[in-house]
C-alpha positions in Angstrom: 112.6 96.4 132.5 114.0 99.6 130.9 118.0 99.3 130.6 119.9 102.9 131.0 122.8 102.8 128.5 126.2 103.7 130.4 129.5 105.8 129.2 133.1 105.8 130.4 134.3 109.0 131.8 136.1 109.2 127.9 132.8 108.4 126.7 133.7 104.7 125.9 130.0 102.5 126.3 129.4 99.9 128.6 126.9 97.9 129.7 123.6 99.0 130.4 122.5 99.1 133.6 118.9 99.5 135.4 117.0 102.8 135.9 117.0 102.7 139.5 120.7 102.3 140.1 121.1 105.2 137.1 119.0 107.3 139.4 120.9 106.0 142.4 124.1 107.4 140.8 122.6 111.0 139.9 121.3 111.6 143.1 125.3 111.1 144.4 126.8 113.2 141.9 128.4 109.8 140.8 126.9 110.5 137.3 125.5 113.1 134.6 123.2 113.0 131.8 124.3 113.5 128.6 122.6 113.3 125.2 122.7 111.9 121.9 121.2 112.3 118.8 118.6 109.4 119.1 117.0 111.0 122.1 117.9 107.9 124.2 118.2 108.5 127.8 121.9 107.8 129.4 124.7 108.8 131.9 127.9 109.2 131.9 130.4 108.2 135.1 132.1 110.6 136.7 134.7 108.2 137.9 136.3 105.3 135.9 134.9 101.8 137.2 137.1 99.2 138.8 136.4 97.0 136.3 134.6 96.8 132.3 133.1 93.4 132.4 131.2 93.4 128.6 128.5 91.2 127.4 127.6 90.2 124.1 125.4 92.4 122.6 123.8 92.5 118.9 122.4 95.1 116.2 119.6 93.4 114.2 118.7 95.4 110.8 115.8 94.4 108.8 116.5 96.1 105.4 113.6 97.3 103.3 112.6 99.9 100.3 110.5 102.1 102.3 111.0 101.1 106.3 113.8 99.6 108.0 113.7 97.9 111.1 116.1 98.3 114.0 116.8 96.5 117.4 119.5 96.5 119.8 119.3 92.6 121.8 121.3 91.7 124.6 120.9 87.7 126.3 118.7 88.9 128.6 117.1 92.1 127.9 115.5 93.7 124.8 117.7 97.3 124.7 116.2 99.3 122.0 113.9 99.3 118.7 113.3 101.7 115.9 111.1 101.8 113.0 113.0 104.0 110.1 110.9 105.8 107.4 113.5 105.5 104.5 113.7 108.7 102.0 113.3 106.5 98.7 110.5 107.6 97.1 111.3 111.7 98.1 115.0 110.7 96.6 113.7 108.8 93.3 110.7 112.0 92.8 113.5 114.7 93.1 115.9 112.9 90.8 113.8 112.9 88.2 112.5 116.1 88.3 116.0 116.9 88.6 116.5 115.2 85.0 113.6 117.0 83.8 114.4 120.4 84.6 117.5 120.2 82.8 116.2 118.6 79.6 113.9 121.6 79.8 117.1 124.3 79.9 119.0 122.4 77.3 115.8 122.7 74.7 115.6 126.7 75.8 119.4 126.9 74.5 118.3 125.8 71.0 117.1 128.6 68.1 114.8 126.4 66.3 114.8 129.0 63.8 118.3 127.9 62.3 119.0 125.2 60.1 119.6 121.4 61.9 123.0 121.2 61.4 123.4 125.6 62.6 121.7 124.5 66.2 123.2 124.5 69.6 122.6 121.0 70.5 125.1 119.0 73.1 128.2 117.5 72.0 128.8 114.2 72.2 131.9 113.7 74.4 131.7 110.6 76.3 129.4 107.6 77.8 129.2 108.4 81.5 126.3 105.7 81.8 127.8 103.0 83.3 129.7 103.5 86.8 130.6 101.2 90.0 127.9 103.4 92.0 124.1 102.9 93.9 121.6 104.6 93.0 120.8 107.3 94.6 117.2 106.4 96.1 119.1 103.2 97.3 122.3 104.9 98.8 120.1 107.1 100.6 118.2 104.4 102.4 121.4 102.8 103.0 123.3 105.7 104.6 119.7 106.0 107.1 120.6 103.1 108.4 124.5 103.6 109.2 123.6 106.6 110.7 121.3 105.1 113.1 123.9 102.3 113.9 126.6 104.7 113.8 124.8 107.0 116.6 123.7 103.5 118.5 128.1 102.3 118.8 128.4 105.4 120.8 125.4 104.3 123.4 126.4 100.2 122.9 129.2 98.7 123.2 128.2 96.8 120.2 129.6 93.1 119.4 127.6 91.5 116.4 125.7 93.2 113.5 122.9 90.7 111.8 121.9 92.1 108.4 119.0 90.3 106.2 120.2 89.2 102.9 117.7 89.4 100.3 118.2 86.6 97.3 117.2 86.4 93.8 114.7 84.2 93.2 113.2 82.9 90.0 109.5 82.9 90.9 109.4 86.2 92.7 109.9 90.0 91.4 113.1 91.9 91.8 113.5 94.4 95.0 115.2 97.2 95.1 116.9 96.1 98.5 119.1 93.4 96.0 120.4 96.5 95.6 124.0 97.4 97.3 123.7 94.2 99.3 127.5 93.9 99.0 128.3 97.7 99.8 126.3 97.6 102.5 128.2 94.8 104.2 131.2 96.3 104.1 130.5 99.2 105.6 128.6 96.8 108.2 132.2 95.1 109.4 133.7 98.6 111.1 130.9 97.8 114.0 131.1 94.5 114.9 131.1 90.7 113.7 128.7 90.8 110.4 126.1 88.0 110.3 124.3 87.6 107.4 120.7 86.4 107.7 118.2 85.2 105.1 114.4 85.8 105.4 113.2 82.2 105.6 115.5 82.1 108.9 114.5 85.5 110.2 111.1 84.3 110.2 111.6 80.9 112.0 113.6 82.6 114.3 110.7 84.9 114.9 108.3 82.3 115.2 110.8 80.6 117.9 110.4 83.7 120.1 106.8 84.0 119.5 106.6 87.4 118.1 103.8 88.4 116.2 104.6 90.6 112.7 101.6 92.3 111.3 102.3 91.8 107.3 99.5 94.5 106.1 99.8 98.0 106.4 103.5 97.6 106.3 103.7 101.8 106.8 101.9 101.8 110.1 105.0 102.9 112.6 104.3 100.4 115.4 106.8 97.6 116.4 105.6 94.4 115.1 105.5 95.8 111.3 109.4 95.9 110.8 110.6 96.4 114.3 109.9 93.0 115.3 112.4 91.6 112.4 115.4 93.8 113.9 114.8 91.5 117.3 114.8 88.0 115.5 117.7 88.8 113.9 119.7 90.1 116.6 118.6 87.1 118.6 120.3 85.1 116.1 123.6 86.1 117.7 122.2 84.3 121.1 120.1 81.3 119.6 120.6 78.9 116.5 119.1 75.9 115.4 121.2 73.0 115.0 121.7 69.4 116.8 120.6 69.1 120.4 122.2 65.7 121.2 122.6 62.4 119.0 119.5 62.0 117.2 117.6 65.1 117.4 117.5 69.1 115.9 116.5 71.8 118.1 117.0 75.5 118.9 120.5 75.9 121.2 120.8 78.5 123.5 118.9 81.4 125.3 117.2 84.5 124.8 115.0 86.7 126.5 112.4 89.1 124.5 110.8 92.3 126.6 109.4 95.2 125.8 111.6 98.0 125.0 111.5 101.8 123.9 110.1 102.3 120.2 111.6 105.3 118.3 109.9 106.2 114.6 113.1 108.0 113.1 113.2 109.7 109.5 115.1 112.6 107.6 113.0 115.9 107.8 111.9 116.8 104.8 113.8 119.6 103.4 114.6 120.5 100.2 118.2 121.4 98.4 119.0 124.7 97.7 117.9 125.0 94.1 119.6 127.6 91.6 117.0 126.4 88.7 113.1 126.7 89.1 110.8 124.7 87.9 108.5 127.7 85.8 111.1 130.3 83.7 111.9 133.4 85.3 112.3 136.1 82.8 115.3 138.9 83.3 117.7 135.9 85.3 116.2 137.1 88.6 115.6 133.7 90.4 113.9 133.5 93.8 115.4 131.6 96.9 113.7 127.8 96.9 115.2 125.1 99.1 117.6 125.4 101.3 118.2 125.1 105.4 119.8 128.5 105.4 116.9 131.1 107.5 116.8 135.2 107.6 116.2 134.7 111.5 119.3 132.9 112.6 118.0 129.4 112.7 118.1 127.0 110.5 115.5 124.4 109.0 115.4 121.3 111.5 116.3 122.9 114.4 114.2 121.9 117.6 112.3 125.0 118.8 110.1 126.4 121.5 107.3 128.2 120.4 103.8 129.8 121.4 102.2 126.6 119.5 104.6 124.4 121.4 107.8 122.3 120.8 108.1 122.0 117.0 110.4 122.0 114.3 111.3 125.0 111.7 110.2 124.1 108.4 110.4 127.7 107.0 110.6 131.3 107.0 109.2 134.8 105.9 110.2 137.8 106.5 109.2 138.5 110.4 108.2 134.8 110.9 109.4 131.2 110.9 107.0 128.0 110.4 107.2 125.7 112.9 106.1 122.1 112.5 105.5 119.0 114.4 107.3 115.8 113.9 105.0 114.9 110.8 105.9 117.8 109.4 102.4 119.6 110.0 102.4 123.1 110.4 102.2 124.1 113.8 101.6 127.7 112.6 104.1 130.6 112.0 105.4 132.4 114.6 107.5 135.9 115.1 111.1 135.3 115.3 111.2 137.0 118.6 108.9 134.4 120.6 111.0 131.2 119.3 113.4 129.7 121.6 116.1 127.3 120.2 116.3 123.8 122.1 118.8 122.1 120.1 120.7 122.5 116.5 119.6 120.5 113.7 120.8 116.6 113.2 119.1 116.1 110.3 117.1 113.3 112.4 113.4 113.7 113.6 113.0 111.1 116.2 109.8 110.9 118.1 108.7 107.8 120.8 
């Protein structure tokens, strides 16, 4: 059974409660809908409640290099799952043609014509190499997922955050999700009791609940690639495995798994505002490339009504704007006149 999250007049969350009595509520002006950024449907009192009676509930993130998995668990229902498209690879490609572009300019400065010692070359000053900071491929996929949990403490009133530790091991190759492991944590503790869950126990755990994880096709958006790892691990707030009575181990406590809504959330795929190009431009006259800025008033991201359909703006010309779907296909580009604006960018495409 679908849960409705619930708000505080001052928008603090509480429990969810079910759809019917959500509807009840709206029909008797006791209620409104408002909206959030992770298109999940809720209401907000109009009145305060005579009493805020709060249940445990947990955030289980699956951390990985290209998808993350996300679920939000209560004791009794299944609240929420999303499966989140990470920007590493995008973030990784455009940093290193980022580093190649300007090797390119600094050989352009140099008049190979003049002696070695005459050129222009670089100084020397210092060894910037080493500092404390991620990488940026890594930070990136990190900062995806405390956006998502940052947007889900405004629905939830969130108690425990279980996080998948990934460990070092001899016979097995290095990840990238070693990565920041540590960072990550900390920021993790301004939301809630941090557990910290290792694989071989997300997996009995998941074998416990008798949830099924497909382990091919790890891309395919569906829950029971990634997804599915969020919910064990945020059931680890409500079951453990430990001694049962004098002379036996066994799983203590109780949780219930349902089926829940299951979002597919990633960044939309828009490039910086570039001042260099990739080819030379002669004279110092350098086109526009990247950007979210438009000649029409909107801005790439935004959620549009168009002719085609309810798309995203991707681009522009000079009379028209592109429009595209959520996977970024080109829905076709329209006059500027026939689009309708439904809602300002977030820099989040979430699609159910």
């Amino acid at each position: 059974m679908q849960r409705v999250p619930v708000l505080t007049p001052s928008g603090k969350p509480l429990m969810p409660t079910k759809a019917s009595r959500a509807r009840r509520w709206l029909k008797l002006g006791k209620a409104k809908v408002v909206y959030n950024d992770l298109g999940i449907f809720q209401v907000q009192l109009v009145r305060c409640p005579r009493a805020i009676d709060a249940q445990p509930i947990a955030v289980g993130i699956d951390p990985g290099k290209l998808y993350s998995g996300v679920a939000i668990q209560s004791a009794k229902f299944t609240l929420w799952t999303a499966h989140l498209q990470l920007p590493f690879e995008i973030v990784k490609k455009r940093m290193e043609q980022r580093a190649m572009m300007r090797r390119g300019r600094r050989g352009r400065r140099i008049n190979r014509k003049l002696p070695y010692n005459q050129r222009a070359h670089r100084e020397k000053r210092f060894n910037n190499r080493r500092q404390s900071k991620l990488p940026p491929s890594i930070r990136a996929n990190r900062e995806l997922e405390l956006r998502v949990l940052e947007e889900l403490s405004l629905i939830y009133p969130i108690t425990y955050v279980a996080y998948e530790i990934v460990k070092a091991r001899g016979d097995k190759a290095f990840s990238p999700v070693m990565v920041g492991q540590k960072w990550q944590l900390e920021n993790l503790e301004g939301y809630g009791n941090v557990r910290e869950i290792e694989g071989w126990q997300t997996s009995q755990i998941r074998q416990q609940l008798g949830l099924q994880k497909q382990k091919h096709s790890k891309g395919d958006a569906i829950p029971a690639t990634h997804a599915v790892d969020g919910v064990a691990l945020a059931c680890s707030a409500f079951i453990q495995y430990g001694v049962t009575s004098t002379h036996s181990m066994g799983w203590r406590g109780e949780v219930t798994v349902q089926s829940a809504p299951f979002a597919v959330i990633r960044h939309p795929p828009i490039s910086r505002r570039q001042l260099h190009l990739m080819v030379f431009a002669k004279g110092g006259v350098r086109r526009k490339y990247g950007g979210t800025v438009t000649r029409h008033g909107f801005r790439k991201g935004d959620l549009v009504q168009s002719p085609k359909g309810i798309g995203y703006v991707s681009g522009d010309t000079e009379k028209q704007i592109s429009v595209s779907d959520a996977n970024w296909k080109r829905l076709g580009q329209i006059a500027s006149s026939k689009i309708q604006l439904i809602h300002r960018s977030n820099r989040l495409i979430v699609t159910y």
